[in-house]
N, C-alpha and C positions, 0 to 999 in steps of 0.2 A: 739438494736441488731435485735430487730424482724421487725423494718421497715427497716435496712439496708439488711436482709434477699428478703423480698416483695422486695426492690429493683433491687438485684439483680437476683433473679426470672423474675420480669419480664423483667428485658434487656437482661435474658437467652432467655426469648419466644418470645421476638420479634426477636434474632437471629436467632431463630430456623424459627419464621414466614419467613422472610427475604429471609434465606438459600431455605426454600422449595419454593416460592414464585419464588425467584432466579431462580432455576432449571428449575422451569412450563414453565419461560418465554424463557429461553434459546432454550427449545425445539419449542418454538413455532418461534424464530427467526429459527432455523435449519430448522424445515417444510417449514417454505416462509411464515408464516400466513401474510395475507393482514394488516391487522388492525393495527400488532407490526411493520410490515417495515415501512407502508404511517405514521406513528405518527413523527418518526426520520427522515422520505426521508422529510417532509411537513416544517420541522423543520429548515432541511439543505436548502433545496429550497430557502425559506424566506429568510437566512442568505443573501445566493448567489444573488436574489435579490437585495438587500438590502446593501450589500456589495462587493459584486463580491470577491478578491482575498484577503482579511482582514482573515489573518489567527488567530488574534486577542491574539497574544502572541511575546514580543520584549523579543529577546535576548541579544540585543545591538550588534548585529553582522550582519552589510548590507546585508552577502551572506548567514548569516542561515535565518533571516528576510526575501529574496526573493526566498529562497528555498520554507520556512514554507508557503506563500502567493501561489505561483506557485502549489503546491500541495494539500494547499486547494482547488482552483477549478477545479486541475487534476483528485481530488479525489469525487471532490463533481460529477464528469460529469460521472465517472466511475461507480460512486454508485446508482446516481437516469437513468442512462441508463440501470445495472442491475435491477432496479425497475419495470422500462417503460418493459423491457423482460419478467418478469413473472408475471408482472403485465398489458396489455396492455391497458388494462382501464383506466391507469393512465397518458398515454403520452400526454395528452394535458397537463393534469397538473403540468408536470416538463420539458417537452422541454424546455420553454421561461428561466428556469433556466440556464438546461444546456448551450441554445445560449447566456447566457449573462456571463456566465464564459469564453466560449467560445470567446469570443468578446474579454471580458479581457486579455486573455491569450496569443491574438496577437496583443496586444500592446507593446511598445518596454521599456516600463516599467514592465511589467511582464516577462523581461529576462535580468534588466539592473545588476542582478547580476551576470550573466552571460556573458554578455557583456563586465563587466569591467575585467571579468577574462582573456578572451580570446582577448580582444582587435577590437573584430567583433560579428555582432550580429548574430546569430546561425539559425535565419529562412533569411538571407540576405548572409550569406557566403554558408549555404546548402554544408559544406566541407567534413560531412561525419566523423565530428571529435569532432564533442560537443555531446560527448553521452548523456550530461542532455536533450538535445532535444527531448529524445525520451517518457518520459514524455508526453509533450507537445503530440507528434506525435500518441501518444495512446488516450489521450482524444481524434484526433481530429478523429481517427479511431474508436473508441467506436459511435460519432456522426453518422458516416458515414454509420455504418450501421442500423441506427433508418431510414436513409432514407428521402427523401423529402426537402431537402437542400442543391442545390449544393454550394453554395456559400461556404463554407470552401473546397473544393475537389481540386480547383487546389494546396493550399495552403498544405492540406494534400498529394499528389501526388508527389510536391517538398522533402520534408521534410522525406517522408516514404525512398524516394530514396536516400536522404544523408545518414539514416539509411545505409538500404543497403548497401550504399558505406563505411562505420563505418563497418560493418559484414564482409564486404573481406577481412579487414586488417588484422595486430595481435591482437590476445585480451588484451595483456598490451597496445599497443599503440593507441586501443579506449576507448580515456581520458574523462573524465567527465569536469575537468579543467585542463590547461597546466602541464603536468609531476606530474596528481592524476588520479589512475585509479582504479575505482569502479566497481567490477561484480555485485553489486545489481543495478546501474544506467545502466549498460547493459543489463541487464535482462527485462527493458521497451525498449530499442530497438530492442531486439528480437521478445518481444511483437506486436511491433507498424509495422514490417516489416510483423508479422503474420497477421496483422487485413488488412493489406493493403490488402493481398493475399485473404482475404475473401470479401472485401468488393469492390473489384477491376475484383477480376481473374487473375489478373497480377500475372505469378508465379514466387514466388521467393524460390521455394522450393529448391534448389541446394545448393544454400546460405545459407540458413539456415540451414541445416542439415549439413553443412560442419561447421559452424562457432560452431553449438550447440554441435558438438563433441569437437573441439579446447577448447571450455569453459567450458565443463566437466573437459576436462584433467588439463586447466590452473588455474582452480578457485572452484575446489570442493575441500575441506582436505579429502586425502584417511583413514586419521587415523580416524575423528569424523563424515564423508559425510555432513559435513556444508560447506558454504560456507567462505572463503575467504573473510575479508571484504574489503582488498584494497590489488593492488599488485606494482611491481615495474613496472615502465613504458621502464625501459630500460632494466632490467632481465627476468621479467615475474615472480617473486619469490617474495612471499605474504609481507607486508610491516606490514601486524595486523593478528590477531591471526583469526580464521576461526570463527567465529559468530553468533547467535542465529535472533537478529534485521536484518541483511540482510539479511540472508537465509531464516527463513519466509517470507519477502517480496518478493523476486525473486519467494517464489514459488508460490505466489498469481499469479505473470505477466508470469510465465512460462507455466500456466494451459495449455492450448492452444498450444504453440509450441512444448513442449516437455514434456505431461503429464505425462511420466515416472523419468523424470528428476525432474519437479515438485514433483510427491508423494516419490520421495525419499529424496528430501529436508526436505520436512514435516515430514516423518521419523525420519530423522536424529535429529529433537526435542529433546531437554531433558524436558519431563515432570514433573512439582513440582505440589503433591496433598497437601494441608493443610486440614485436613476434609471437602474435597468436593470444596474446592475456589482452581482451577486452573493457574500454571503459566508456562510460559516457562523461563528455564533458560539460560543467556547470553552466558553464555562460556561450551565448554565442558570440563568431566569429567577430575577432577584432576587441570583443570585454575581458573582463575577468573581475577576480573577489578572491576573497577569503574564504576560508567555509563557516559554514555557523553550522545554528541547531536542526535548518532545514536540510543541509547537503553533506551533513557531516564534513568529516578530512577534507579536503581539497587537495590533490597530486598532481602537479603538471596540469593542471587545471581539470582535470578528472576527479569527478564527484562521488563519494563513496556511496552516499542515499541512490545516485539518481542512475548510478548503476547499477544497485542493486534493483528498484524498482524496473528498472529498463528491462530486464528481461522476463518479466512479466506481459510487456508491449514485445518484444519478442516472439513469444510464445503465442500469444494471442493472434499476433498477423502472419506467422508462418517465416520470418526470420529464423532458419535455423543457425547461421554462422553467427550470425552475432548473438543469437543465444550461447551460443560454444564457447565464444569468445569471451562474452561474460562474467559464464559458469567457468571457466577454469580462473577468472583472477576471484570470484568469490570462493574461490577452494583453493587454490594457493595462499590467502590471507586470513579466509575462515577459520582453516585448518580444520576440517569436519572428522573426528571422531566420534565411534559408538553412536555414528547416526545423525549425529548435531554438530553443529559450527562453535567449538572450541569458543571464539573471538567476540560471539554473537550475542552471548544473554538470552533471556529470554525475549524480547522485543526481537532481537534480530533474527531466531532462529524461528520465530513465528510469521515476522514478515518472509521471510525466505521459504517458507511453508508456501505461504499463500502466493508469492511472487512467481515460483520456481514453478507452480502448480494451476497456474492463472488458464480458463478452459479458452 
C-alpha cells in the first residue's frame, strides 16, 4: 500500500508539474515569444518541405483526404507568414516553405477533389462559385503580401475576383460543392477578397460590407450567435444545428474583414474549465451530437477541432485565460515533442501553427 501511495503521489506531482508547466508555456505562446513559435514554425517548415500537401491522416474518403491535404499547406502558409510578420528575421527561413506549398497547391491535383465535385476545376472555371477556392485564394493572398514574388499574382488576381463574384450572389447559393453550402467555407472567401484589397488597393469595399451584412443575417443563430454550420441552397434555412468547429474557424478568417463580427463569434463560445484544462463546446446550450469530420472527438460535449481553433479567437481578442486554458489541454493530449504535437500529423501541427500564432 505504501508503494502504491508513492505512486500515486508522484503521478499527482508530475500533473501538477505538467499543469503549471502547461500554463508558463501557454503564455508564452500568447506573448509571440520567439523561441516557442520558430520550434513548431521549424517543425512545420521541414514537413512542408519534405512533403508538401501530405496531411498524413486517411480517412478513406477521396474528398475529406483532399480537403485534409489542401489545408495542410493552406494552413501551414498562413501560419509560418504570421511567423515571417512578427518575426521578420525569420523570412528567409520559411519563404522556400511556404513557395513550395504554394507550388503544390496549384497543381490540378491539389483540387482533384474538388474537381470531381463540380465537374470543372475551380482555378480554370474562376465561376465565382466554388467557394472551397477561397482557401486557396487566402494562402495565395497571405504570400502576396510578404512581397517579392510576383509569380503567383496573376493567378491570385483571377481567383480573388471569382471570389468576388461568389460575394454578389446569395449567400445560400455560394456553394462549396453542388447544392452544400458552408458559411465557415465562406468565411475564407471573405477573407481572400479582403487581403486582395490590401495587398492590391483594388477596392472591394462595397462588396464586402454588403455581402458581410447578408451573412450575418443568413448564417449567424440569433438564439446561440454561432454560427450555422451549413444551410439550404435553395431556402437559405440552416440544414445543421449552429456550431462551435465552424464558428471558431470563421472567426479566425473573419479577423480582418469584420472584426466585430469576428469577436462576436468568439464570444458566442461556450467555454468548458476542468481544473484549468480548457475546451470549447460543440453545440449550444441545452444540444448536443456526435462528432464527426468537422469537430472531430466530441468529450463531454467538448470539441476537439473547435477548440483547437478557439484559441486562435483567443489570441486575436485578447482572451488570455482562456488562451491558457486551452493551450494546456492541447499539450497535455498533443503531447508536443522536438517542437511538434506528437498526436497532430501534419494537418494538426500546421493548424496549430497558424492557430496558436493568429495576429
Amino acid at each position: 500500500m505504501r508503494r502504491i501511495r508513492r505512486l500515486l503521489a508522484l503521478a499527482l506531482a508530475t500533473l501538477v508539474v505538467c499543469w503549471l508547466y502547461a500554463g508558463n508555456l501557454g503564455d508564452r505562446w500568447f506573448d509571440g515569444d520567439s523561441n516557442t513559435q520558430l520550434a513548431l514554425a521549424d517543425a512545420v517548415a521541414a514537413r512542408a518541405m519534405e512533403r508538401g500537401g501530405d496531411a498524413g491522416i486517411g480517412t478513406g474518403s477521396a474528398r475529406f483526404d483532399g480537403e485534409w491535404d489542401l489545408g495542410t499547406c493552406q494552413m501551414t502558409v498562413l501560419g509560418l507568414s504570421q511567423v515571417i510578420r512578427q518575426h521578420p528575421g525569420t523570412r528567409d527561413r520559411y519563404l522556400p516553405a511556404i513557395d513550395a506549398c504554394l507550388d503544390w497547391l496549384i497543381t490540378p491535383s491539389a483540387r482533384a477533389f474538388g474537381t470531381r465535385a463540380w465537374g470543372a476545376d475551380a482555378l480554370e472555371a474562376k465561376s465565382g462559385t466554388h467557394a472551397y477556392a477561397g482557401y486557396i485564394a487566402v494562402a495565395l493572398g497571405s504570400r502576396r503580401l510578404l512581397g517579392d514574388d510576383p509569380r503567383f499574382d496573376d493567378l491570385h488576381d483571377e481567383l480573388s475576383m471569382a471570389m468576388v463574384r461568389g460575394l454578389e450572389g446569395h449567400v445560400r447559393r455560394f456553394q462549396t460543392y453542388p447544392q452544400e453550402t458552408y458559411p465557415v467555407d465562406q468565411s475564407t472567401a471573405i477573407a481572400a477578397v479582403e487581403l486582395h484589397m490590401r495587398a492590391t488597393g483594388v477596392d472591394h469595399s462595397v462588396v464586402l460590407e454588403d455581402y458581410l451584412g447578408r451573412y450575418r443575417a443568413a448564417s449567424v443563430d440569433p438564439a446561440s450567435g454561432m454560427l450555422f454550420q451549413s444551410l439550404s441552397p435553395q431556402t437559405g434555412q440552416p440544414t445543421d444545428a449552429a456550431r462551435a468547429s465552424g464558428t471558431a474557424f470563421a472567426a479566425y478568417f473573419l479577423k480582418d474583414a469584420d472584426p466585430d463580427l469576428s469577436r462576436d463569434l468568439y464570444r458566442s463560445l461556450r467555454h468548458a474549465n476542468y481544473g484549468g484544462l480548457g475546451g470549447i463546446y460543440e453545440y449550444a446550450a441545452g444540444q448536443g451530437g456526435l462528432g464527426d469530420v468537422d469537430s472531430g472527438p466530441v468529450l463531454l460535449g467538448v470539441s476537439v477541432s473547435a477548440t483547437g481553433f478557439g484559441m486562435a479567437g483567443a489570441r486575436i481578442h485578447g482572451d488570455r485565460d482562456g488562451y491558457r486554458r486551452m493551450y494546456r489541454t492541447a499539450h497535455v493530449f498533443g503531447v508536443p515533442v522536438g517542437g511538434r504535437f506528437r498526436t497532430g500529423g501534419g494537418i494538426g501541427n500546421a493548424i496549430m501553427l497558424a492557430m496558436l500564432t493568429a495576429e
